[in-house]
C-alpha positions as CSV (number, residue, x, y, z in Angstrom):
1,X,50.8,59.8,18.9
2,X,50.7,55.9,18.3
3,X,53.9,54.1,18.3
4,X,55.4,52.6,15.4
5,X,55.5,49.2,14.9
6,X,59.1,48.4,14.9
7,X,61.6,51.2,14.9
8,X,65.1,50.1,13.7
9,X,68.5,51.7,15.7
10,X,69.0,53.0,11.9
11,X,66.2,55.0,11.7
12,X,66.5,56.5,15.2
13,X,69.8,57.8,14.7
14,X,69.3,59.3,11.4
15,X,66.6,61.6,13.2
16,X,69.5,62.0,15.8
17,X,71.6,63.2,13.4
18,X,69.0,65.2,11.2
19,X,68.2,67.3,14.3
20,X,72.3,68.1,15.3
21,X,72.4,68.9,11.4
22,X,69.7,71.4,11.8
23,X,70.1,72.5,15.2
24,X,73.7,71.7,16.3
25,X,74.7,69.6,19.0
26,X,72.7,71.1,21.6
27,X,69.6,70.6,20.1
28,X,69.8,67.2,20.6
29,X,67.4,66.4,22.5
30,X,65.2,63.4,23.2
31,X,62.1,65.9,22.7
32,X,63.6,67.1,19.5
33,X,64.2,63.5,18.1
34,X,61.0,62.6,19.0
35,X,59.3,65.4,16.7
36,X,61.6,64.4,14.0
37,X,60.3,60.7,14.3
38,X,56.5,61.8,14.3
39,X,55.9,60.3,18.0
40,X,55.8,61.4,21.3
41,X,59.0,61.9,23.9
42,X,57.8,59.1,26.3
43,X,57.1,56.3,23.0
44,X,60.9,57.2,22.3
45,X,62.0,56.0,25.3
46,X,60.8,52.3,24.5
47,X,63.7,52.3,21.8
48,X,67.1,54.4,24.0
49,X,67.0,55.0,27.6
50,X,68.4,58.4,27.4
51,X,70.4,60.8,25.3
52,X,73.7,58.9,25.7
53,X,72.5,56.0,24.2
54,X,71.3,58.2,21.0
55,X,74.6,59.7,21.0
56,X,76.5,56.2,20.4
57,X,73.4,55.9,17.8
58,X,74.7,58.5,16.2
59,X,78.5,58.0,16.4
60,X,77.9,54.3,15.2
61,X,75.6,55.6,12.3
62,X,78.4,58.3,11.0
63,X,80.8,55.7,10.4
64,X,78.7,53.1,9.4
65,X,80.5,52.0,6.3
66,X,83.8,52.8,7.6
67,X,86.8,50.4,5.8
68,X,88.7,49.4,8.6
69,X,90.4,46.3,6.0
70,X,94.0,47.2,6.2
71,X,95.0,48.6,3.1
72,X,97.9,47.5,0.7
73,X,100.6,49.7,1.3
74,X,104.4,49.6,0.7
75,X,105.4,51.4,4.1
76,X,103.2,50.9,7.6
77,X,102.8,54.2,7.9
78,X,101.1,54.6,4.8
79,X,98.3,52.1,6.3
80,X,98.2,54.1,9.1
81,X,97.2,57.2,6.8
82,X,95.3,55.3,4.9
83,X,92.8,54.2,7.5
84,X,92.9,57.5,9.5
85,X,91.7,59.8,6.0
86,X,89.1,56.8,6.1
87,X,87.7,58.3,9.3
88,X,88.0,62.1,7.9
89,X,85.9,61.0,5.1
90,X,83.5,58.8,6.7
91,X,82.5,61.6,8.8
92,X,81.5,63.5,5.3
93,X,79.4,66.5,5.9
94,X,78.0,65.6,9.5
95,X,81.2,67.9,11.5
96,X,78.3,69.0,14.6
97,X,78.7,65.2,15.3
98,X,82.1,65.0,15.2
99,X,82.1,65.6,19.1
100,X,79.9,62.2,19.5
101,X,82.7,60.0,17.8
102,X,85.3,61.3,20.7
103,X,83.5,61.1,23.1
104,X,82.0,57.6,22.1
105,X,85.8,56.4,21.1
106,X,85.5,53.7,23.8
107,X,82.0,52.4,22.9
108,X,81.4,52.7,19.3
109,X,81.8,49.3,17.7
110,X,83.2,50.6,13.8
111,X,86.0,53.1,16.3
112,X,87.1,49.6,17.8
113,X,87.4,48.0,14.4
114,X,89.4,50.8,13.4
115,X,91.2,50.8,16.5
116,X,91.9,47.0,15.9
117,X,93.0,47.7,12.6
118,X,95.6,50.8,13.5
119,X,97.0,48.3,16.3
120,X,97.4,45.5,14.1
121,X,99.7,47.5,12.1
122,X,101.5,49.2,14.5
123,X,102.3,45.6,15.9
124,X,103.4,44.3,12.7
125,X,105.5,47.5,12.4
126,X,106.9,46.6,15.7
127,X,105.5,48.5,18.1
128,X,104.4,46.5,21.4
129,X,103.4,46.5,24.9
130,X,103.8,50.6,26.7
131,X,105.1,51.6,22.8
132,X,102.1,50.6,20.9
133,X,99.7,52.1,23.4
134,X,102.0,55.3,23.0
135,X,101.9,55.2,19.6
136,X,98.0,54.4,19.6
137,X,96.9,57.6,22.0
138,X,98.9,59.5,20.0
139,X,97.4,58.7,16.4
140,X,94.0,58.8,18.2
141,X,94.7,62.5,19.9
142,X,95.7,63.6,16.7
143,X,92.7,62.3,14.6
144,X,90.4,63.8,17.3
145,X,92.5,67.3,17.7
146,X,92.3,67.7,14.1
147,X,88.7,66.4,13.5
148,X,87.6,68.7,16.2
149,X,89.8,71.8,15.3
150,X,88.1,71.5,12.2
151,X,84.7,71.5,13.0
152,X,85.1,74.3,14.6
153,X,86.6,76.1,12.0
154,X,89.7,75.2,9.3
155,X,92.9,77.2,9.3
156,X,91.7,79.6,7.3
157,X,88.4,80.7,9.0
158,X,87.5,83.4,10.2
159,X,88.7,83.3,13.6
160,X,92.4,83.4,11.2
161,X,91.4,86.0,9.2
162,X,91.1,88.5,12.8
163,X,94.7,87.2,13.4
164,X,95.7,88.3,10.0
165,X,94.4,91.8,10.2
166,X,96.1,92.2,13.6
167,X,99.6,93.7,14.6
168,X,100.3,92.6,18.3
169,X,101.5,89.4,17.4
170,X,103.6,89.5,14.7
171,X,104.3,85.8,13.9
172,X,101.0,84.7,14.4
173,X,99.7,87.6,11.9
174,X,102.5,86.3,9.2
175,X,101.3,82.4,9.9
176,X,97.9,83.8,9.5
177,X,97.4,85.1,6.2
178,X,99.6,81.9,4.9
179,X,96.9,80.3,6.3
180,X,94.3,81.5,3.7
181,X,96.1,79.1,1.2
182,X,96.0,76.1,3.1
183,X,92.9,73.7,2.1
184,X,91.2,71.7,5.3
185,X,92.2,68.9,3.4
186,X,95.7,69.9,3.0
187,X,95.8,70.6,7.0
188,X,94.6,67.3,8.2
189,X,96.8,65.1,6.2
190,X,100.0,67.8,6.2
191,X,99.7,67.2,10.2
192,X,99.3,63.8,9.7
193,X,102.3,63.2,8.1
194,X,104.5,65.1,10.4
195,X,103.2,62.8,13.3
196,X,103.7,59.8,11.2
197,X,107.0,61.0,10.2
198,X,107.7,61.2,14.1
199,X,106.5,57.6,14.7
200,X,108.9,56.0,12.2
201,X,111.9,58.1,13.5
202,X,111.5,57.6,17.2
203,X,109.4,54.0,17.6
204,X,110.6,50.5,17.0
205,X,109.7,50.0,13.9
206,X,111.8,50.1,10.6
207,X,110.5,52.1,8.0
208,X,110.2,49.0,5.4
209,X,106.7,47.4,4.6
210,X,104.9,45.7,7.2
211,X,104.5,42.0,7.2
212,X,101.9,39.8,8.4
């Protein structure tokens, strides 16, 4: 197969992402991206030296546009929320590559923006040094947890509905089949604000607007 003139990073990883769309995450291969792009495995590696680098590709493409301006906000820990639905709805329809955006988390160049944005904040809030990392991991473990939880399937999925039908577990059966009335949406940013809610009570910071 002839090799295209130029190839842009662009168009590389929307074939990246149009074969994990298609085939899950692992299908992603450099074979497979190759076929999507027309051209043959070895004229790919010209443009990434391996899969890894496709991956980041693909992370960087997802959130592309992502906002990572700090929002107006009366409290800091609506910024915080703010920028961490950003992420949720950056990633759009594309969940088989929400694996790619924790696993790049150190790489990816719009995650570090975002990253610099949810520190400044925090710092402004008050949080510093061993508290702001703290505080950091554990907005980042959350966002991740709950990104990945639901890609693999929202509270009230399937793998909930065997719970519900079940009598072992009594408990879990009840939590269960409330379950079935709790949106994704509702899920992500319910959680969110209980770790929030923990943040203001237990870190540095007042609960007043930020200032800058």
């Amino acid at each position: 197969m002839p090799r295209p003139r130029s190839l842009h990073p662009d168009r590389l990883a929307e074939a990246a992402l149009a074969v994990i769309d298609r085939d899950g995450l692992a299908g992603l291969t450099m074979r497979a991206v190759a076929a999507e792009l027309g051209m043959s495995t070895m004229a790919l590696y010209r443009y990434v030296a391996d899969r890894s680098e496709l991956e980041l590709l693909v992370a960087d493409w997802c959130l592309r546009d992502l906002d990572t301006s700090l929002p107006p906000a009366p409290q800091w820990t609506d910024q915080i929320k703010i920028l961490v639905l950003r992420v949720r709805d950056q990633i759009g329809t594309h969940q088989q590559a929400v694996p790619l955006l924790i696993a790049n988390r150190q790489r990816s160049r719009p995650l570090l923006r975002w990253a610099e944005a949810v520190t400044t904040v925090l710092d402004a809030a008050g949080f510093t040094g061993t508290d702001r990392v703290i505080a950091l991991r554990g907005l980042v473990g959350y966002l991740n947890g709950a990104l990945l939880q639901e890609h693999l399937g929202a509270l009230g999925g399937t793998g909930t509905e065997t719970i519900a039908a079940q009598t072992d577990f009594p408990m879990m059966r009840d939590t269960a089949r409330a379950a079935r009335h709790v949106s994704p949406e509702d899920e992500f940013a319910g959680g969110l604000d209980i770790v929030l809610r923990g943040l203001s009570r237990s870190g540095p910071a007042p609960a007043g607007p930020a200032s800058w």
